[in-house]
N, C-alpha and C positions, 0 to 999 in steps of 0.2 A: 427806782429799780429795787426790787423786793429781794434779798436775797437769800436761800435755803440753805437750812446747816442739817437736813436729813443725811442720815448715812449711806456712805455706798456697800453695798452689799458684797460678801468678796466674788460674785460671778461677777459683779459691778466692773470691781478690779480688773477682771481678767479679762471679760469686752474691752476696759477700754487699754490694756496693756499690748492686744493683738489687734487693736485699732491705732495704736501709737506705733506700732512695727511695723508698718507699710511705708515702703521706702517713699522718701518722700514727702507723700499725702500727711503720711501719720505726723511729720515735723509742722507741715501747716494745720492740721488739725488739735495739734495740743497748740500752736500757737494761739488758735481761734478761740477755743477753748480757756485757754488760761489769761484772753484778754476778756473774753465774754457769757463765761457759764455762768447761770444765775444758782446756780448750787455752788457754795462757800468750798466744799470739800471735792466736787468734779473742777473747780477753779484750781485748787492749789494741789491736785494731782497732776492735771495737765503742767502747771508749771515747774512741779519736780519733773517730768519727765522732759520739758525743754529745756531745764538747766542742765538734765544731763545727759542730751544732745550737745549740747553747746560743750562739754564739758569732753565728752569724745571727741569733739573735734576740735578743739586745741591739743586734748592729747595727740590725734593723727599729726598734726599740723608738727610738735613739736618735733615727733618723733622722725620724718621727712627732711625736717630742718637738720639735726642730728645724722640721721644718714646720707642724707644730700655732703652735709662739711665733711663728714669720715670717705668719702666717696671719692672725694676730691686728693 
């Protein structure tokens, strides 16, 4: 597997930033994405953007946790 370190263009950016925003879809598409782009630089975009997915939802999670115990 051949991999590309051409650059993303900043519309580049911005496709796939309102491609990663689609509820949902956009979380398995940067998954798919940052398991299998053959562009070095659309790979490790995708997986900044599912790390911080993952990254909001711990934040949610903690924050539930917090107000679920003060609730009580």
């Amino acid at each position: 597997m051949e991999h590309s370190d051409k650059p993303i263009s900043a519309w580049g950016y911005l496709g796939y930033d309102f491609l990663f925003a689609i509820p949902f879809v956009g979380v398995i598409i940067a998954l798919i994405l940052s398991i299998g782009a053959k562009n070095r630089n659309v790979k490790n975009f995708a997986r900044s953007q599912f790390c911080f997915v993952l990254v909001i939802i711990i934040f949610y999670a903690a924050a539930a946790a917090i107000g679920i115990s003060f609730a009580q």
